[in-house]
C-alpha positions as CSV (number, residue, x, y, z in Angstrom):
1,X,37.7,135.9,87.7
2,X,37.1,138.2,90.5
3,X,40.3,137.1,92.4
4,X,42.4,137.1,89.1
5,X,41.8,140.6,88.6
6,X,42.3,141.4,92.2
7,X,45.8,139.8,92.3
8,X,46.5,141.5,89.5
9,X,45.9,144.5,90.6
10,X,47.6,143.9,94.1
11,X,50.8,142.4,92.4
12,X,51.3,145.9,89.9
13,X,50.5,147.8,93.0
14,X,53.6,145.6,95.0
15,X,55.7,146.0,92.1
16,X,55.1,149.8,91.5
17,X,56.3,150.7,95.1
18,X,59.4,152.7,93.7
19,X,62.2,151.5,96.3
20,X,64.9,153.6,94.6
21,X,63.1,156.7,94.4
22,X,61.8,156.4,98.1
23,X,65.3,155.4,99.6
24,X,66.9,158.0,97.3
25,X,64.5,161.1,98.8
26,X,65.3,159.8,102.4
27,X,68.6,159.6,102.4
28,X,69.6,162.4,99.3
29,X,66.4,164.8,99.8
30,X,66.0,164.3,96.1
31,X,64.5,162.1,93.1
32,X,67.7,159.3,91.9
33,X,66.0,159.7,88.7
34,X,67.8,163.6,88.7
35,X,71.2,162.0,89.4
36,X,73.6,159.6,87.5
37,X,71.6,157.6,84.4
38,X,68.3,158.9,85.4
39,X,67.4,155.3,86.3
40,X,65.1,154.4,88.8
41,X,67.1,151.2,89.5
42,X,69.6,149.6,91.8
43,X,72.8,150.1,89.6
44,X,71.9,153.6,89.6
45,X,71.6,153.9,93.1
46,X,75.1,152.3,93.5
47,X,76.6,154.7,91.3
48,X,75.3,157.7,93.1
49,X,74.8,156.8,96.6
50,X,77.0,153.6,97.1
51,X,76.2,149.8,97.8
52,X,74.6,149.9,101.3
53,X,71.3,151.9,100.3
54,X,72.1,149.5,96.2
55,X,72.0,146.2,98.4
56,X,68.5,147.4,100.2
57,X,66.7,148.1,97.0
58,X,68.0,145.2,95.0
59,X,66.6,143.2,98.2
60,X,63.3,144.7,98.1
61,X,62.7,144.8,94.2
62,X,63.7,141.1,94.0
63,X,61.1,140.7,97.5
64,X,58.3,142.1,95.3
65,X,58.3,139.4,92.5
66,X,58.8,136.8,95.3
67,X,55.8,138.1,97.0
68,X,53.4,138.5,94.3
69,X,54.4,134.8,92.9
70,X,54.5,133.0,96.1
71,X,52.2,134.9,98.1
72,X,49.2,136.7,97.0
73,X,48.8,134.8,93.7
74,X,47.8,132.2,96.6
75,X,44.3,134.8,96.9
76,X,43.3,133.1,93.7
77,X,43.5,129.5,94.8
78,X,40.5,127.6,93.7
79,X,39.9,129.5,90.8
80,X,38.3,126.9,88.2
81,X,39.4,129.2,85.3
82,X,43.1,129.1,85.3
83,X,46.3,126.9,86.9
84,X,47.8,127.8,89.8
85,X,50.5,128.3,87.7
86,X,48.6,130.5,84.8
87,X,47.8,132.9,88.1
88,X,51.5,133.2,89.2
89,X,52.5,133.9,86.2
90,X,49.8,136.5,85.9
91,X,50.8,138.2,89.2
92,X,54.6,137.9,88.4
93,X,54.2,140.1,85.2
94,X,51.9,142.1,87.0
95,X,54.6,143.0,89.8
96,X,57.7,143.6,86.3
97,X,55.0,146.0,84.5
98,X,54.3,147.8,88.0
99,X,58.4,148.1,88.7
100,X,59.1,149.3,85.1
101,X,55.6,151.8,84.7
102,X,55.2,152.2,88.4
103,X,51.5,154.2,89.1
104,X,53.2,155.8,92.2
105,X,56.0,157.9,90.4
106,X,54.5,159.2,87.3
107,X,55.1,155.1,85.2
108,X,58.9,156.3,85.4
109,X,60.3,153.1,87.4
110,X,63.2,151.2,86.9
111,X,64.5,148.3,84.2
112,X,63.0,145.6,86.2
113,X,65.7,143.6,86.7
114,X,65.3,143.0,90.3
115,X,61.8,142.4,90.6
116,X,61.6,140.2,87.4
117,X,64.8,138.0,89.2
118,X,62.4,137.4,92.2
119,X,59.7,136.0,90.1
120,X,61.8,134.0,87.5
121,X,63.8,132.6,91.0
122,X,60.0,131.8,92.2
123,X,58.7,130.1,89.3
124,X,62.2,128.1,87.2
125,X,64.6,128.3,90.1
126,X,67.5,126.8,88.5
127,X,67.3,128.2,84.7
128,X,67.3,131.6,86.6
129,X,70.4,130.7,88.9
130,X,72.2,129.8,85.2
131,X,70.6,132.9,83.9
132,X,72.7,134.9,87.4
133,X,75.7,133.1,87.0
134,X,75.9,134.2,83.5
135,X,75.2,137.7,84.9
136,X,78.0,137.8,87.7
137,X,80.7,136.7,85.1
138,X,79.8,139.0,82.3
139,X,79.7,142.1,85.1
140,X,82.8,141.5,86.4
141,X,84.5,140.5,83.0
142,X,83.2,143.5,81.3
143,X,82.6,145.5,84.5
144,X,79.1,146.9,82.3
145,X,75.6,145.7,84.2
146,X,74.3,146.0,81.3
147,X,76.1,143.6,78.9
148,X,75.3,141.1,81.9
149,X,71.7,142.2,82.0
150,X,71.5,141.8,78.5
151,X,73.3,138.2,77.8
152,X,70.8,136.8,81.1
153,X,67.8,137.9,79.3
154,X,69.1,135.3,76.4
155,X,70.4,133.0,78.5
156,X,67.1,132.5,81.1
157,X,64.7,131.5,78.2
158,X,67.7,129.1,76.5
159,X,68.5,126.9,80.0
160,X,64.4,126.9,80.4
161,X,64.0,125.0,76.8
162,X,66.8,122.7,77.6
163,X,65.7,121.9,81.2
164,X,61.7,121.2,79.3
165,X,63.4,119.7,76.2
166,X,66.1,117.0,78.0
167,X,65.7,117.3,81.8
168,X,62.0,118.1,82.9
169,X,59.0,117.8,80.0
170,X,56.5,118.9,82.9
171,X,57.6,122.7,82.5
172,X,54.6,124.4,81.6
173,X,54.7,126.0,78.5
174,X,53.4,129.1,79.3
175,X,56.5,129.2,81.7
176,X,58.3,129.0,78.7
177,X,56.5,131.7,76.6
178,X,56.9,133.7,79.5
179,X,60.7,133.7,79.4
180,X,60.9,134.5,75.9
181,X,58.5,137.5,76.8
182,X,60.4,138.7,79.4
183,X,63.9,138.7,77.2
184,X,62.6,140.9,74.8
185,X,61.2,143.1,77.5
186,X,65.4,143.4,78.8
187,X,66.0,144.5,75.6
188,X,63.0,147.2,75.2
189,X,64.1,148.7,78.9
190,X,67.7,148.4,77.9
191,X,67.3,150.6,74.4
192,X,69.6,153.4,75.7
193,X,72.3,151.1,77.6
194,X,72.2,149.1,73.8
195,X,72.6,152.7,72.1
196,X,75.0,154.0,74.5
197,X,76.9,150.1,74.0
198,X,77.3,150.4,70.2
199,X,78.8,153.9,71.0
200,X,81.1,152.7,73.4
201,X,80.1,155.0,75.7
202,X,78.3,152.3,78.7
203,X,79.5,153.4,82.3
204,X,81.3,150.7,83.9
205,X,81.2,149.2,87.1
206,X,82.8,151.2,89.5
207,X,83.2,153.8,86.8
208,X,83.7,157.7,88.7
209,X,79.9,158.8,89.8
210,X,77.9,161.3,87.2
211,X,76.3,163.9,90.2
212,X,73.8,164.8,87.4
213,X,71.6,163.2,84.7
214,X,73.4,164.1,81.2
Protein backbone atom coordinates (compact mmCIF):
# COMPACT_ATOMS: atom_id res chain seq x y z
CA UNK A 1 0.00 0.00 0.00
CA UNK A 2 3.17 1.84 0.67
CA UNK A 3 4.06 2.05 -3.08
CA UNK A 4 0.43 2.97 -4.09
CA UNK A 5 0.41 5.97 -2.13
CA UNK A 6 3.89 6.86 -3.20
CA UNK A 7 2.94 6.71 -6.93
CA UNK A 8 0.29 8.59 -6.23
CA UNK A 9 1.90 11.12 -4.78
CA UNK A 10 4.68 11.19 -7.52
CA UNK A 11 2.19 11.09 -10.39
CA UNK A 12 0.06 14.50 -8.91
CA UNK A 13 3.43 15.87 -8.29
CA UNK A 14 4.33 15.12 -12.41
CA UNK A 15 1.14 16.32 -13.36
CA UNK A 16 1.12 19.56 -11.24
CA UNK A 17 4.36 20.77 -12.92
CA UNK A 18 2.50 23.88 -14.58
CA UNK A 19 4.25 23.81 -18.19
CA UNK A 20 2.20 26.85 -19.38
CA UNK A 21 2.82 28.98 -16.53
CA UNK A 22 6.59 28.15 -16.50
CA UNK A 23 7.10 28.61 -20.33
CA UNK A 24 4.84 31.61 -20.21
CA UNK A 25 7.16 33.55 -17.32
CA UNK A 26 10.30 32.61 -19.52
CA UNK A 27 9.48 33.76 -22.46
CA UNK A 28 6.58 36.77 -21.52
CA UNK A 29 8.15 37.71 -17.90
CA UNK A 30 4.57 37.15 -16.69
CA UNK A 31 1.80 34.57 -15.45
CA UNK A 32 -0.39 33.26 -19.02
CA UNK A 33 -3.11 33.03 -16.49
CA UNK A 34 -3.02 37.31 -16.62
CA UNK A 35 -3.37 37.08 -20.44
CA UNK A 36 -6.02 35.86 -23.00
CA UNK A 37 -8.82 33.29 -21.08
CA UNK A 38 -6.90 33.16 -17.97
CA UNK A 39 -6.23 29.50 -18.74
CA UNK A 40 -3.36 27.79 -17.71
CA UNK A 41 -3.58 25.59 -20.87
CA UNK A 42 -2.08 25.03 -24.33
CA UNK A 43 -4.92 26.77 -26.40
CA UNK A 44 -4.26 29.68 -24.28
CA UNK A 45 -0.79 29.83 -24.82
CA UNK A 46 -1.46 29.68 -28.59
CA UNK A 47 -3.69 32.49 -28.44
CA UNK A 48 -1.27 34.73 -26.73
CA UNK A 49 2.17 33.67 -27.49
CA UNK A 50 1.68 31.61 -30.81
CA UNK A 51 2.18 27.71 -31.71
CA UNK A 52 5.95 27.20 -31.16
CA UNK A 53 5.93 27.69 -27.22
CA UNK A 54 1.53 25.89 -27.73
CA UNK A 55 3.33 22.74 -29.43
CA UNK A 56 6.01 22.51 -26.34
CA UNK A 57 3.46 22.48 -23.61
CA UNK A 58 0.86 20.33 -25.39
CA UNK A 59 4.03 17.91 -25.71
CA UNK A 60 4.90 18.06 -22.18
CA UNK A 61 1.34 17.91 -20.57
CA UNK A 62 0.48 14.87 -22.81
CA UNK A 63 4.44 13.52 -21.57
CA UNK A 64 3.10 13.70 -18.01
CA UNK A 65 0.12 11.27 -18.22
CA UNK A 66 2.41 9.00 -20.45
CA UNK A 67 4.91 8.99 -17.69
CA UNK A 68 2.93 8.52 -14.70
CA UNK A 69 0.88 5.49 -16.57
CA UNK A 70 3.74 3.83 -18.23
CA UNK A 71 6.47 4.67 -15.96
CA UNK A 72 6.30 5.18 -12.40
CA UNK A 73 3.06 3.27 -11.85
CA UNK A 74 5.76 0.43 -12.68
CA UNK A 75 7.16 1.50 -8.65
CA UNK A 76 4.17 -0.38 -7.61
CA UNK A 77 4.78 -3.67 -9.38
CA UNK A 78 4.18 -6.55 -7.18
CA UNK A 79 1.71 -5.00 -5.17
CA UNK A 80 -0.71 -8.06 -4.00
CA UNK A 81 -3.44 -5.41 -3.32
CA UNK A 82 -4.33 -4.11 -6.72
CA UNK A 83 -3.83 -4.82 -10.80
CA UNK A 84 -1.27 -3.53 -12.52
CA UNK A 85 -3.91 -1.98 -14.24
CA UNK A 86 -5.96 -0.59 -10.93
CA UNK A 87 -2.38 1.19 -10.14
CA UNK A 88 -2.10 2.92 -13.66
CA UNK A 89 -5.24 4.05 -13.49
CA UNK A 90 -4.49 5.34 -10.03
CA UNK A 91 -1.38 7.21 -11.16
CA UNK A 92 -3.12 8.47 -14.44
CA UNK A 93 -5.84 10.42 -12.43
CA UNK A 94 -3.28 11.27 -10.08
CA UNK A 95 -1.20 13.10 -12.92
CA UNK A 96 -5.22 14.92 -14.53
CA UNK A 97 -6.06 16.10 -10.69
CA UNK A 98 -2.32 17.42 -10.34
CA UNK A 99 -2.61 19.38 -14.07
CA UNK A 100 -6.04 20.80 -13.28
CA UNK A 101 -5.34 21.67 -9.18
CA UNK A 102 -1.63 21.88 -9.59
CA UNK A 103 0.16 22.29 -5.76
CA UNK A 104 2.97 24.39 -7.55
CA UNK A 105 0.79 27.41 -8.72
CA UNK A 106 -1.68 28.04 -6.09
CA UNK A 107 -4.30 24.56 -7.58
CA UNK A 108 -4.97 27.09 -10.56
CA UNK A 109 -3.72 24.74 -13.54
CA UNK A 110 -5.07 24.12 -16.75
CA UNK A 111 -8.35 21.99 -18.18
CA UNK A 112 -6.40 18.83 -18.45
CA UNK A 113 -6.78 18.08 -21.71
CA UNK A 114 -3.28 17.31 -22.60
CA UNK A 115 -2.26 15.38 -19.77
CA UNK A 116 -5.54 13.37 -19.55
CA UNK A 117 -4.79 12.47 -23.65
CA UNK A 118 -1.36 10.99 -22.54
CA UNK A 119 -2.92 8.72 -20.15
CA UNK A 120 -6.19 7.69 -22.05
CA UNK A 121 -3.41 7.16 -25.30
CA UNK A 122 -1.45 4.87 -22.53
CA UNK A 123 -4.11 2.86 -21.27
CA UNK A 124 -7.19 2.41 -24.52
CA UNK A 125 -4.99 3.51 -27.37
CA UNK A 126 -7.41 3.35 -30.09
CA UNK A 127 -10.80 4.56 -28.38
CA UNK A 128 -8.62 7.70 -27.63
CA UNK A 129 -7.19 7.96 -31.29
CA UNK A 130 -11.35 7.96 -32.29
CA UNK A 131 -11.82 10.18 -29.38
CA UNK A 132 -8.74 12.75 -31.41
CA UNK A 133 -10.05 12.35 -34.59
CA UNK A 134 -13.37 13.45 -33.46
CA UNK A 135 -11.43 16.36 -31.86
CA UNK A 136 -9.37 17.51 -35.09
CA UNK A 137 -12.73 17.65 -37.21
CA UNK A 138 -14.91 19.41 -34.75
CA UNK A 139 -11.83 22.18 -34.28
CA UNK A 140 -11.36 22.85 -37.59
CA UNK A 141 -15.16 22.64 -38.57
CA UNK A 142 -16.18 24.86 -35.88
CA UNK A 143 -12.72 26.44 -35.44
CA UNK A 144 -13.78 26.40 -31.22
CA UNK A 145 -11.29 23.88 -29.12
CA UNK A 146 -13.77 23.69 -27.06
CA UNK A 147 -16.73 22.23 -28.95
CA UNK A 148 -13.99 19.56 -29.92
CA UNK A 149 -12.87 19.21 -26.31
CA UNK A 150 -16.24 18.77 -25.37
CA UNK A 151 -17.76 16.15 -28.14
CA UNK A 152 -14.12 13.90 -27.27
CA UNK A 153 -15.08 13.78 -23.78
CA UNK A 154 -18.45 11.88 -25.13
CA UNK A 155 -17.00 10.22 -27.75
CA UNK A 156 -13.71 8.47 -25.62
CA UNK A 157 -16.07 6.64 -23.11
CA UNK A 158 -18.76 5.60 -26.23
CA UNK A 159 -15.84 3.86 -28.67
CA UNK A 160 -14.48 2.31 -25.15
CA UNK A 161 -18.02 0.38 -24.56
CA UNK A 162 -18.22 -0.63 -28.08
CA UNK A 163 -14.50 -1.78 -28.40
CA UNK A 164 -15.52 -4.02 -24.53
CA UNK A 165 -19.09 -4.71 -25.81
CA UNK A 166 -18.32 -6.19 -29.69
CA UNK A 167 -14.50 -6.13 -30.23
CA UNK A 168 -12.44 -6.80 -26.95
CA UNK A 169 -14.58 -8.20 -23.65
CA UNK A 170 -11.08 -8.18 -21.75
CA UNK A 171 -11.22 -4.28 -21.25
CA UNK A 172 -11.20 -3.83 -17.70
CA UNK A 173 -14.01 -2.36 -16.38
CA UNK A 174 -12.59 -0.02 -14.28
CA UNK A 175 -11.06 1.31 -17.53
CA UNK A 176 -14.37 1.86 -18.47
CA UNK A 177 -15.62 3.65 -15.33
CA UNK A 178 -12.71 5.64 -15.70
CA UNK A 179 -13.74 7.06 -19.09
CA UNK A 180 -17.11 7.98 -18.00
CA UNK A 181 -15.30 9.80 -14.99
CA UNK A 182 -13.06 11.63 -16.94
CA UNK A 183 -16.01 12.98 -19.43
CA UNK A 184 -17.79 14.47 -16.83
CA UNK A 185 -14.62 15.96 -15.44
CA UNK A 186 -14.35 17.88 -19.38
CA UNK A 187 -17.46 19.13 -18.76
CA UNK A 188 -16.80 20.47 -14.88
CA UNK A 189 -13.36 22.23 -16.37
CA UNK A 190 -15.13 23.40 -19.34
CA UNK A 191 -18.24 25.25 -17.24
CA UNK A 192 -17.19 28.72 -18.58
CA UNK A 193 -16.31 27.72 -22.39
CA UNK A 194 -20.17 25.81 -22.05
CA UNK A 195 -21.45 29.30 -20.56
CA UNK A 196 -19.54 31.45 -22.90
CA UNK A 197 -20.96 28.55 -25.92
CA UNK A 198 -24.66 29.11 -25.15
CA UNK A 199 -23.90 32.88 -25.35
CA UNK A 200 -22.29 32.61 -28.53
CA UNK A 201 -19.47 34.34 -27.30
CA UNK A 202 -16.53 31.09 -27.57
CA UNK A 203 -13.20 32.54 -29.19
CA UNK A 204 -12.41 30.70 -32.19
CA UNK A 205 -9.45 29.29 -33.50
CA UNK A 206 -7.29 31.74 -34.77
CA UNK A 207 -9.73 34.35 -33.51
CA UNK A 208 -7.52 38.04 -32.97
CA UNK A 209 -5.43 37.61 -29.45
CA UNK A 210 -7.17 39.18 -26.11
CA UNK A 211 -3.64 40.91 -24.48
CA UNK A 212 -5.64 40.73 -21.21
CA UNK A 213 -7.91 38.41 -19.14
CA UNK A 214 -11.53 40.03 -19.43
Amino acid sequence: MVSLIFVIVLSYLAGSIPTAIIVSKILMKDDIRNHGSGNAGATNVFRVMGWKPALFVVLVDVGKGVAAVLFISKLALGNPHLSFILVQIFAGVAAIIGHIWTIFAEFRGGKGMGTAFGVLVSLATWPTLIALVVWLILLFSTRIVSVGSLSAGIVFPVALFLQKRFFDPDVPTALLVLGICLGVLVFITHRSNIRRLLKGEENRFGSKKREKKG
